[in-house]
N, C-alpha and C positions, 0 to 999 in steps of 0.2 A: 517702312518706317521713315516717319522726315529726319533731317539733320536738325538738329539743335546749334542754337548760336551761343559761340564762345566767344570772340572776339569781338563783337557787336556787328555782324551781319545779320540780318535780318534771318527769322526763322522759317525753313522751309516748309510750305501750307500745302497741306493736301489736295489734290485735284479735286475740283468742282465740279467733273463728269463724267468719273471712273464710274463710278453706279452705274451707266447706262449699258456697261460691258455684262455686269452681273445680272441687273432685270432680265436682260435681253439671250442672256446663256439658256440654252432648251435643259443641260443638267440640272439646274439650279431649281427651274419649275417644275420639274419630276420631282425635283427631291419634296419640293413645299407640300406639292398636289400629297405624297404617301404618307405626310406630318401627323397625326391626331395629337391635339391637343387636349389638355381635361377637359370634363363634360363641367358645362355652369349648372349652377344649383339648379334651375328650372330644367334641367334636361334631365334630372336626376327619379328614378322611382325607389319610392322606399317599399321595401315587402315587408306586409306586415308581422310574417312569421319571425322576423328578427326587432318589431319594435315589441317596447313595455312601456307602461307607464308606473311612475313611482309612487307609491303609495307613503305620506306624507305622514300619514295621524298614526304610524307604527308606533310603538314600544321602542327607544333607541336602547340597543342594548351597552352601545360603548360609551366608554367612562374617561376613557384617555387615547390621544391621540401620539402616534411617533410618528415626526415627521424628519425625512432627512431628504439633504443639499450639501451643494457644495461647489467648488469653482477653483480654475487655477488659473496664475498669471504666470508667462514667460518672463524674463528680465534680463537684459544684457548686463554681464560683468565686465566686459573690452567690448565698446561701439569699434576701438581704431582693429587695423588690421595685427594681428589674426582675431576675429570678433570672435566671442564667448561670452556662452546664453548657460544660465539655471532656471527651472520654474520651482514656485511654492505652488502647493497643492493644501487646500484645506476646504474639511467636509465634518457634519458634525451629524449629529441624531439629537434632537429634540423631542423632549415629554411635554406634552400638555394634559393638563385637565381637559375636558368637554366643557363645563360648566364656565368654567376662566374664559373658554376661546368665546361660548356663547354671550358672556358678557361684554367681554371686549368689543363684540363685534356688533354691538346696539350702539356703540358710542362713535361721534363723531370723527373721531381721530385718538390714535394710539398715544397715551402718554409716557415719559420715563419708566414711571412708578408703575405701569401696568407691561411692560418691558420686565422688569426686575418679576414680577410677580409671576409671569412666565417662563423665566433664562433659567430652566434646569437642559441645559444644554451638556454636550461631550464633543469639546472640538480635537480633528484629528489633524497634525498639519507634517506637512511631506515635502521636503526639498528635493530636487531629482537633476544630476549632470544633463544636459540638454546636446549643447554645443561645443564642443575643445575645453571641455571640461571634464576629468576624470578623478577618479580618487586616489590617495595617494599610493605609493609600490608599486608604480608602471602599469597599472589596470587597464585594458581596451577601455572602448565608450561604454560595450556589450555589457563587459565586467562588470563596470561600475552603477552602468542602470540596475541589471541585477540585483548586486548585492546591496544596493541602496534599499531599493524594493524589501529585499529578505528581513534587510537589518530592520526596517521601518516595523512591519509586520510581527518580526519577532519581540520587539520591547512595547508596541503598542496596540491597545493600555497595559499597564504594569498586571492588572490583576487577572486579565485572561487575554492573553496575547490576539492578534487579527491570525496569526499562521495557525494556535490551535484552532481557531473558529473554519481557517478555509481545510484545515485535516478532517474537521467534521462533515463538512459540507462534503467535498470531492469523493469521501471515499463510504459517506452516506450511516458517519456512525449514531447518527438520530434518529436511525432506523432499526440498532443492533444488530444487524450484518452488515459489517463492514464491507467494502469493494475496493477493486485496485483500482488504476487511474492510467489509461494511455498518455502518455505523452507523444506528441507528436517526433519530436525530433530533442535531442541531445543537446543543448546548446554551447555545448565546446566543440564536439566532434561529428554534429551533426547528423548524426545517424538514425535511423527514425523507431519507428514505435519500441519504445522505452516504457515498459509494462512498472509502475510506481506501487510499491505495496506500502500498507502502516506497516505492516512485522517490518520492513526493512529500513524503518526512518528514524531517524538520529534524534534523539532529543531538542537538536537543535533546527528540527524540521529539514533535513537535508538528504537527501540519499546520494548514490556510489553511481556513476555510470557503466552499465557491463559492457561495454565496449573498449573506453577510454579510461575508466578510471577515476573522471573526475566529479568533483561537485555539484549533484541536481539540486537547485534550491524549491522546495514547495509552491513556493509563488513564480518560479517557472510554469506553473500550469496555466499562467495567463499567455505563455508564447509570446511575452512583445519584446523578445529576444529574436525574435525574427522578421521585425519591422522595425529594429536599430541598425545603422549602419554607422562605423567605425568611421569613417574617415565624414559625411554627411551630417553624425547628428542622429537623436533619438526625438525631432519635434513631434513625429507622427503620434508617437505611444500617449500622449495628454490626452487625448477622450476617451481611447480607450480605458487605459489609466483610471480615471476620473470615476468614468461608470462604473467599473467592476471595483473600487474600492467605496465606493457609495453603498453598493450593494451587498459588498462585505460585511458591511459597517451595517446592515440589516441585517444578516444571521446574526454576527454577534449579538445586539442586541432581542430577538427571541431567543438566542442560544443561553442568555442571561436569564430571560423570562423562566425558559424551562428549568432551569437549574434553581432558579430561588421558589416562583410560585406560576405555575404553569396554569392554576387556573385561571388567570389576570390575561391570558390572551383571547379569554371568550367576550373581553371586557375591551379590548384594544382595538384601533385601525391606525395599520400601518400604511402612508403616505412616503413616494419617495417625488423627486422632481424629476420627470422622464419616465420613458416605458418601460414595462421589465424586462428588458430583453438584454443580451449579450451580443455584439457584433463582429465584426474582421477576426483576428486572433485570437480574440476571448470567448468567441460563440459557446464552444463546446462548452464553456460553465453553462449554459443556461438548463442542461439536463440533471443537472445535480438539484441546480433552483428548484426542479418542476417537480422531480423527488420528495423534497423539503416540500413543495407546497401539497403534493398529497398527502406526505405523513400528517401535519397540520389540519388540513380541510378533514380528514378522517380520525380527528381525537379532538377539536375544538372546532367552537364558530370562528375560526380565519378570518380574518378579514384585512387586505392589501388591496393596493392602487396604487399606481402610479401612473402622472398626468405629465402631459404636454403644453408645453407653451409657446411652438414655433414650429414649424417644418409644414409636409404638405397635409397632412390630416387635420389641421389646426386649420390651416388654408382651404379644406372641403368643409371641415365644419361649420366655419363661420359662412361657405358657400351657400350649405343648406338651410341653415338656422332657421328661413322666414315657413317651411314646408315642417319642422320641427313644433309639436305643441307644447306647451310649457309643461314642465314635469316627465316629458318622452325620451327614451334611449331607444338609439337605433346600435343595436350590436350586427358589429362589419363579419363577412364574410370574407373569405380568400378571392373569389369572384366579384364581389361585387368594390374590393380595394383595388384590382387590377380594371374592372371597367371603368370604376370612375373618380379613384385617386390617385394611384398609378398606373398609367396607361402605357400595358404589356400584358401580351398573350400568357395567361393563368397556364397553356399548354406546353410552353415555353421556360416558363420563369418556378414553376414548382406551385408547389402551397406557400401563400404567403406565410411568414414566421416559422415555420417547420426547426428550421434551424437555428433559430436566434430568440425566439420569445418562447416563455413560460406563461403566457396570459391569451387574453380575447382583448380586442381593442373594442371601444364600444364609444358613442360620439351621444350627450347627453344635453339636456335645453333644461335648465333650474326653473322653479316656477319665475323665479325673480327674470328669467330670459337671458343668465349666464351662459356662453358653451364652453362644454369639458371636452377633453378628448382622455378618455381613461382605459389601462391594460387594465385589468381584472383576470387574477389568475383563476386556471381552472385545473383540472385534475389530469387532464391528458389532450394532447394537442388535437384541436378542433379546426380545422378547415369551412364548416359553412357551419357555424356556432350558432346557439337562439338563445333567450335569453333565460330561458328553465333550466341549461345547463351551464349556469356562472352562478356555483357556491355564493349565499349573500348579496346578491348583487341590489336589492331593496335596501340592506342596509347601507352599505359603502355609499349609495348614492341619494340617497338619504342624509346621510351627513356632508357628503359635499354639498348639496345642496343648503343646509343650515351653516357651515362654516364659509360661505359666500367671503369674499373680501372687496369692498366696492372701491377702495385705492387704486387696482389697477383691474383691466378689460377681464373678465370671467378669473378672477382671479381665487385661490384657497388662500384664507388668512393663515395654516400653518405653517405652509409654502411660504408666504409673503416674508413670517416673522423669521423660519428659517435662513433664507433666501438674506436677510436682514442683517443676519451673524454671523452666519460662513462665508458668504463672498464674496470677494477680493475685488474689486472696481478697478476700472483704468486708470481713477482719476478719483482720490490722489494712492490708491492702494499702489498702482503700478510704480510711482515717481518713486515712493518711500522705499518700497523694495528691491529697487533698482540699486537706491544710494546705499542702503542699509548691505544688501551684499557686497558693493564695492568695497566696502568701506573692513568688513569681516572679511572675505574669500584672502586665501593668502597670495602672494603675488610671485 
């Protein structure tokens, strides 16, 4: 690293022929020569056993749309030393018509008035200690993310809390046998498999550690009590965070469906922003998901997606796009995303998703020549998937297909309008929340 000038000496420049050390190193060219890079689209074969084509002039059975988003900003409360960071966290679930979104979507541009006609929204919003911020009674960082978390869960929404919705989900009571729930490890004392029963949970969603004694909170089963660190800071836990309360925030909402009119989900497709999957700490949710998505696929036409808008499958699919015909989905295999989207031995690395997704990823070309890249659940984890065993998948893409949004590059207009309402910008969302905690956090 050069010195930087303080005093008005001139700043030191980097060598102008250190490089010829590095070309010229024999390690350096072994290393390039065993590099594989991803394959470009033209190097790419599609098998045909994993493509379909969509069939356009169906019968659309669905009548409404639930789309949910969401987005969080960090924000310092102390820039000066010792600095002190909070995030807001807000994520909502949106209802649409079909009919509204189709209309909407012939017109040139979105107006207020068709904004309002759309906004039956449910926004959910979550402040979380981040950085040397704790709560108050001498709480660790651990503590306080925690019980932030719990608190959050247990009052929102008022009329059926987020913690009865994850008791449903974890321990599979929308199945009417219930199950218990491993915990991995204790988060007071550490200790590991922590076997979680309903008969033993508190009203207030909490159970007794039999070790220690102390307080398991239910939303402990996210584990990102074990990617806090007391003296560091909890920055890490925001996507996970994010995701698994997104997708929360989808049980509840069919958990609602089932409870008022369960036949209205033969009528529905549920959209979230991202895949369905669970990752680092939270994975292990995703087997409760997969649960839920077969109870569902075996008493109604199901119907779920969720899509992508950035990373490497976003980055193959716009690769392949021109080898894509309009109206085709090529649904990926575990082999065919380690040959030629990430590039790692399938021998090595497992089955893709095994541990983290509930769905089949499946990469689609609209007639209009959008691309998607969409999870589509399925009933039981699929390693080299085709496209006869993805529940619906004519319909779901079928309607991606007609809710196109041409605003942005392959874009879904219920995304868009979601995407619209819940999320928090740098500029000016960030500035405002910045001053607005300063100005509230007690000092």
């Amino acid at each position: 690293m050069s010195y930087t000038s303080k005093g008005g000496r001139p700043f030191e420049h980097a060598s102008k022929i250190a490089h010829c050390h590095v070309i010229s190193d024999p390690s350096v060219k072994a290393f390039l020569k065993g590099c594989a890079p991803p394959k470009t689209g033209t190097s790419v074969h599609l098998d045909s056993d994993h493509l379909a084509m969509v069939d356009t002039s169906r019968r659309n059975p669905v009548e409404h749309v639930v789309a949910l988003d969401g987005g969080y900003q960090e924000v310092p409360v102390r820039r000066d030393y010792p600095s002190a960071s909070i995030a807001f966290l807000q994520f909502g679930a949106l209802i649409f018509d079909v009919e509204d979104l189709l209309r909407i979507g012939l017109e040139p541009f979105i107006a207020p008035e068709d904004i309002a006609t759309l906004n039956r929204i449910e926004r959910f919003k979550l402040t979380v200690p981040i950085h040397n911020v704790v709560l108050a009674g001498g709480a660790t960082m651990t503590d306080s993310v925690r019980r932030t978390i719990h608190d959050f869960c247990e009052v929102q929404p008022s009329d059926m809390c987020f913690n009865s919705t994850l008791a449903w989900l974890v321990f599979r009571q929308f199945a009417g046998k219930p199950t218990n729930w491993d915990l991995a490890s204790c988060p007071s004392c550490r200790k590991g498999r922590v076997e979680l029963s309903i008969r033993e949970m508190s009203s207030e969603h909490t159970f007794t550690c039999p070790y220690c004694g102390s307080t398991i909170y239910l939303t402990d089963v996210f584990r990102l009590h074990e990617i806090v660190d007391d003296d560091l800071g909890a920055g890490g836990i925001l996507a996970y965070l994010t995701n698994s309360l997104e997708q929360l925030a989808l049980a509840y909402v069919i958990r609602a469906v089932l409870n008022t009119k369960p036949s209205m989900l033969n009528e529905m497709l549920f959209v979230r922003d991202g895949p369905l999957a669970f990752f680092g700490q939270t994975a292990n949710l995703h087997a409760p998901f997969r649960d839920l998505v077969r109870h569902l696929l075996d008493h109604y036409d199901f119907c779920l997606v969720g899509l992508e808008k950035s990373g490497p499958f976003v980055d193959h699919a716009n690769a392949i796009s021109r080898i894509l015909l309009p109206g085709q989905a090529l649904v990926l295999s575990s082999d065919y995303i380690y040959a030629n989207v990430l590039p790692r031995s399938s021998a090595t690395a497992g089955s893709y998703g095994s541990n983290t997704y509930y769905g089949a990823k499946a990469i689609y070309k609209s007639t209009g020549g959008g691309i998607y890249v969409a999870t589509l659940p399925t009933r039981e984890y699929l390693a080299d998937p085709v496209p006869g065993q993805i529940p619906n998948l004519n319909t779901i893409l079928n309607n991606i297909n007609a809710l196109k949004c041409d605003m942005y590059d392959s874009a879904l207009l219920p995304i868009a309008l979601a995407n619209h309402l819940v999320s928090l910008a740098n500029h000016p969302s960030a500035v405002l929340l910045e001053k607005f905690a300063r100005e509230s956090i007690a000092h």
